[in-house]
N, C-alpha and C positions, 0 to 999 in steps of 0.2 A: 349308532343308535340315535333315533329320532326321540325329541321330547317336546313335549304339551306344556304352554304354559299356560297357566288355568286364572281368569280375575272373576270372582264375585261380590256384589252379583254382575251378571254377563252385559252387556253392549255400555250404555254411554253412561257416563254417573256424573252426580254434582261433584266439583271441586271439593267443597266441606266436608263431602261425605267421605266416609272410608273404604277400602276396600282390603277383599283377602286373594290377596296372590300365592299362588304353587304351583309346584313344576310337577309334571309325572312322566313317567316312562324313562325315568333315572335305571343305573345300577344300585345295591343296598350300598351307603356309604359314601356312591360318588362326590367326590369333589367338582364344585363349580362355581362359575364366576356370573353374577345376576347384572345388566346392566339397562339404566335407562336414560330414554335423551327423548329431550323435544327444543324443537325452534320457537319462536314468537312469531309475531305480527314483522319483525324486523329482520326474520332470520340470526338473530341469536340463538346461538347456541347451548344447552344445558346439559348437562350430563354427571351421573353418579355410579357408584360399581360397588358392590358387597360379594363377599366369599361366603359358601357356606357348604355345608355336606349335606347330601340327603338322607333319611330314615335309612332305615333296614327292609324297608316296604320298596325304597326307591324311590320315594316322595319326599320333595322339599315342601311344609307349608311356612311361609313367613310368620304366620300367627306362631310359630310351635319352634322353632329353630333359629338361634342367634347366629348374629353374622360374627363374621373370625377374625373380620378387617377391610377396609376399603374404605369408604366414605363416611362408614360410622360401626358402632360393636354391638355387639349385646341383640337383644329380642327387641323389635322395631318394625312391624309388619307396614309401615308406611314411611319407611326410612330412605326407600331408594324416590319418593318425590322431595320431602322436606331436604334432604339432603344434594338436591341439583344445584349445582354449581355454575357460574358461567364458563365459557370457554374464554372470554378474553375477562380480564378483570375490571370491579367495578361496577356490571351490565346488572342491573335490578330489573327480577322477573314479573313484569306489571300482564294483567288482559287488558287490553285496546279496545278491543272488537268484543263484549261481551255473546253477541249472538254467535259467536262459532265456538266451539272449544279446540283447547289444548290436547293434539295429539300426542301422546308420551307410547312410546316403544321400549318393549321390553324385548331381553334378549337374554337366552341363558348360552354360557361360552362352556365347551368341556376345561376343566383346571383351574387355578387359581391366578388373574393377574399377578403380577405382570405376566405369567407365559402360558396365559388360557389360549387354550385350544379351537375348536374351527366353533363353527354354530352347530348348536342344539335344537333350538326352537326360539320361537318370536311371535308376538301379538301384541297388537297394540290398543291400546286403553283412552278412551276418549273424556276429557273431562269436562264436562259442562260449569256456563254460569250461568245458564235460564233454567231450571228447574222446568219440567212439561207443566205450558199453563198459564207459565208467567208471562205478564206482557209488557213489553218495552214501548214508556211513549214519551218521543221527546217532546219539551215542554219550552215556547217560549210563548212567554205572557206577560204582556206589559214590561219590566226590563230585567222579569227572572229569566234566567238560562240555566236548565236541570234538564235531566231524565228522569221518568218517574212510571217505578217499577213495581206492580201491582198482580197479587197473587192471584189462583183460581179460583174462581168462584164470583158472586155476589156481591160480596160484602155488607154492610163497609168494612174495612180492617183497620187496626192502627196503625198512625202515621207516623214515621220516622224521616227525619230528615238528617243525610249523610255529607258532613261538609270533612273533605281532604285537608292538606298541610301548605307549605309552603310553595310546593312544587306548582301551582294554578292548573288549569288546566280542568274538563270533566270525567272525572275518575268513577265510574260504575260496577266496577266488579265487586265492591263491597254491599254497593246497596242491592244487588242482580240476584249475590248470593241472601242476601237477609231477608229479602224478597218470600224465594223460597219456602223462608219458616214462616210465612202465615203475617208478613207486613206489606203496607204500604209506602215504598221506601220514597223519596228522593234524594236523587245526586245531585247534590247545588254546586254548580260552579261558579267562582265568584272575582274570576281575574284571566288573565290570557288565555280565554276562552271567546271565541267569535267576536261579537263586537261590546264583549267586556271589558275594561281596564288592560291594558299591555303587563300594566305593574301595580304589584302591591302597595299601592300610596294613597294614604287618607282613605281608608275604609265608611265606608256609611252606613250606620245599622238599618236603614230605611229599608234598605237592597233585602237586606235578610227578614224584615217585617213582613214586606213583599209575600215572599216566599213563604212564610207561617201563613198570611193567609189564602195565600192561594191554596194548599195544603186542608183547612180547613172548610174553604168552600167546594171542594172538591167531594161528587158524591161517595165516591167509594171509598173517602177518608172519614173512620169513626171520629168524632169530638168525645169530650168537646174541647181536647187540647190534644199538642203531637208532642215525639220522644225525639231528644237531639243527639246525636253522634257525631261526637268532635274528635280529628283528631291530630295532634303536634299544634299548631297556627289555628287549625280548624277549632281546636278545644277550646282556646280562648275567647273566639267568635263565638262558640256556643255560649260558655259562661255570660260573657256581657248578654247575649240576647235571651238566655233562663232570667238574671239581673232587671233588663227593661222590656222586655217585651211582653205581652199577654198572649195567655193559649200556650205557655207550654209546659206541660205536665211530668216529666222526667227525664234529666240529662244525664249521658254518658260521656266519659271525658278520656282518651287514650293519651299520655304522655302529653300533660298539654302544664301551658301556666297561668297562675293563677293572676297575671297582671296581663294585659293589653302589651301587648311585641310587636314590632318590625316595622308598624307604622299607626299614626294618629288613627284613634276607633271614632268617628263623630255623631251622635244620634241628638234630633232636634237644633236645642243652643248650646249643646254638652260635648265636649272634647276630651277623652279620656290619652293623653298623651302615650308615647311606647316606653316601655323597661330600656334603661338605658345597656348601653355594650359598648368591649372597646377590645376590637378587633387584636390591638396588640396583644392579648391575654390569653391569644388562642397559642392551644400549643400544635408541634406538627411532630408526627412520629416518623422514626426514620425510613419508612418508604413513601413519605411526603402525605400520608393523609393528616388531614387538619379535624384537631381536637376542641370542639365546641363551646363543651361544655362552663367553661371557665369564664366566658366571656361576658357573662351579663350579670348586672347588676345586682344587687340584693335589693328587692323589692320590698323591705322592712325600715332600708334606709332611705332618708333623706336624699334627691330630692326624688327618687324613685315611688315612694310610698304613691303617690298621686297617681300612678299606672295601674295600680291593684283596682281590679272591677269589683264593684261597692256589692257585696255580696249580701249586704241589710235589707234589699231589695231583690233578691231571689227567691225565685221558685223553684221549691225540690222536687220530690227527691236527687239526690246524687252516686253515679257511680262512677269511682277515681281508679283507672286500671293504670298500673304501674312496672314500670321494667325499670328493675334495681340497676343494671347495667346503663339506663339511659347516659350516652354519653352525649345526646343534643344538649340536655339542662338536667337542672334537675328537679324530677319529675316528683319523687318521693320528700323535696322541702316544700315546693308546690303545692301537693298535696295534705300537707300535714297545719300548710300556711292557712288554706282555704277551711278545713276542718275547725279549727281552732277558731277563724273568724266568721265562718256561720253558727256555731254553737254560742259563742262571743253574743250574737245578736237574735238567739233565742229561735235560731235554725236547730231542725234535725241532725245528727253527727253522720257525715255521708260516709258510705260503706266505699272502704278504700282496698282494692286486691293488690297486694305485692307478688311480684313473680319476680325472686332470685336468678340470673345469669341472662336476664330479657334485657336488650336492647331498646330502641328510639322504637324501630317499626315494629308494631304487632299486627300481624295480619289474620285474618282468617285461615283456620287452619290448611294445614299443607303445605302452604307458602315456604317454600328457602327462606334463610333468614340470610338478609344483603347486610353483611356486619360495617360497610362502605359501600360506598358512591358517589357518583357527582352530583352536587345539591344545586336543583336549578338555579336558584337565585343567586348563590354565591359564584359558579361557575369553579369549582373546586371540590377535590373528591371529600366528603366526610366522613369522621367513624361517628357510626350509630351505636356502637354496641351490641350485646351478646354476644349467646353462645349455642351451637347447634341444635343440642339435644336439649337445654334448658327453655329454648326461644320455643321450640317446636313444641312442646308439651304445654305451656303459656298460653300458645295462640289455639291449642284446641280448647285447654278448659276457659279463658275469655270469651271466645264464643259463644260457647254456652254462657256463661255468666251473665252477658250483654242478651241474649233471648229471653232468659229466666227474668233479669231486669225489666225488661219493656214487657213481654207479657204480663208481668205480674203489676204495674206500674198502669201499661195505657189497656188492660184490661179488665182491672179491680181486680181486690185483693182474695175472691173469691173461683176466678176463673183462668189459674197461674196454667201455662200452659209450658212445654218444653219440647226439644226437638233431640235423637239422640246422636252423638257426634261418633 
């Protein structure tokens, strides 16, 4: 018996968006094994597999039918992406190449892994990060180096600007997708990226002034301030530059700290030193990944206090997204540190989201959650923390939180817009 596997809606879709996958031309009740794989930019490989039986009609819908066992349980109609695994371990599922999408292949097998049966049916599912519209334009001007990714239409729109972690490099699949919902993103790279810094040492907040105004001089960026999106190393960047810079209007903060990290911050004659750390404090679990979290200082203590970015001097709003599991630092003392010392000094109290069983990386939705990997800079695999089904439910309702924020934020408080996930 031949079967159809059905995705709506039909041809290429955004990453963020969802989809409803089903099978038809089943027997009523059959048993079958659903699986899906896609390669990267690198040929990595990813793959996950769920069991499940069909209706009485002979129709499996994922929206309507929980899975029995494989990669994950229960009702999860987008459980066989969140749930891709690598084949070799470690391998974190990043887009490189924003203009192409992620092919993912679906496959329905007759039976239940381990001893499914021959093929059923197959189709495969194209997932975009350019939303029809959007346009990709790389940016070097004076000694920014970004992409800057700007929705259909006219404008102007507002301006967000997307700075990454530790990892350097120019990462755009987060601003490609936010793009989409109605912003004017950029992707700032700000380290071993073209003829940027090789290494993270002695940051200079000028770099990232730069880039605020470029952002504002730009026609199709609304003023008369932009939205920052920090995230891990990236958050702290953003905080100092909400702290000293002018024009910007509402920061977003992903798992980040509230003191300056990993190397001297210097803006003007001002030197904000790093949060101290001392590597021997890291623990290693016993299949050799190294445990972060433990390692750095109390930024409350002596002679650390001096690393904490003078938040007296901030521009809000703030939004503090957290993953209880963060096992880089901790995200949730960070957070409660900064709260306390803007309200301390006659700031707004920023709205801080906790998500239970979330790890370091919060990605946009769909995303695996890479619970480890190798951390560029360390050269050594890390645990990040989380947990499957916790991570994965996190990074859809963030998303949304993070659009609700910035529209409601770089669009006044009359014209809140949203997108649905």
């Amino acid at each position: 018996m031949a079967a159809t596997v059905i995705v709506a809606p039909a041809g290429r879709s955004s990453w963020d968006e969802p989809v409803r996958i089903a099978v038809r031309g089943l027997a009523p009740g059959q048993p079958v094994t659903l699986r899906a794989s896609l390669r990267d930019e690198k040929g990595a490989l990813f793959r996950s597999h769920a069991r499940y039986e069909a209706d009485a009609g002979g129709v499996l819908d994922l929206a309507r039918a929980p899975a029995l066992g494989g990669s994950f349980t229960g009702l999860e109609p987008m459980g066989l992406l969140w749930a891709l695994e690598p084949e070799k371990p470690l391998v974190r599922l990043v887009k490189r190449d924003v203009q192409t999408p992620f092919a993912v292949e679906l496959e329905v097998l007759e039976g239940h892994e381990p001893e499914a049966g021959h093929l059923l049916g197959r189709t495969v599912l194209e997932r975009a990060f350019l939303r029809p519209g959007v346009r990709r334009v790389p940016v070097r001007e004076g000694r920014v180096r970004a992409t800057l990714f700007l929705p259909p239409g006219a404008g102007p729109f507002p301006g967000i600007i997307d700075l990454f972690g530790s990892g350097g490099g120019l990462c755009e699949y987060k601003a490609s997708l936010l793009a989409g919902h109605g912003f004017a993103v950029l992707a700032l790279a700000y380290f071993k990226f073209g003829d940027l810094p090789k290494f993270l040492d002695n940051m200079h907040l000028e770099y990232f002034e730069e880039a605020v105004d470029f952002m504002l001089q730009h026609p199709k960026v609304k003023g008369p301030g932009v939205g920052l999106l920090g995230f891990s190393k990236g958050g702290d960047l953003c905080l100092s530059m909400a702290s000293f810079l002018k024009g910007i209007t509402a920061t977003v903060l992903i798992n980040s700290c509230v003191a300056n990290t990993m190397t001297p911050l210097h803006y003007k004659d001002m030197i904000i030193p790093s949060l101290g750390s001392d590597i021997g404090k890291c623990a290693i679990t016993e299949s050799g990944v190294m445990i972060y979290v433990g390692v750095w200082d109390n930024p409350l203590e002596e002679p650390n206090y001096q690393s904490i970015i003078p938040l007296e001097r901030a521009q809000g709003p703030f939004l503090f997204i957290v993953g209880m599991d963060d096992q880089n630092w901790k995200s949730e003392f960070y957070a409660q540190i900064a709260s306390e010392r803007l309200q301390a000094c006659g700031k707004d109290r920023p709205q801080i989201i906790y998500y239970p069983g979330t790890g370091h990386c919060i990605e946009p939705p769909y995303f695996p959650l890479y619970r480890a990997s190798m951390h560029a800079m360390l050269g050594q695999a890390i645990l990040h923390g989380g947990e499957p089904k916790a991570q994965s439910w996190a990074q859809v309702d963030a998303w949304q939180q993070i659009q609700t924020f910035f529209h409601k934020h770089l669009n006044g408080k009359n014209s809140v817009q949203s997108s649905k996930i």
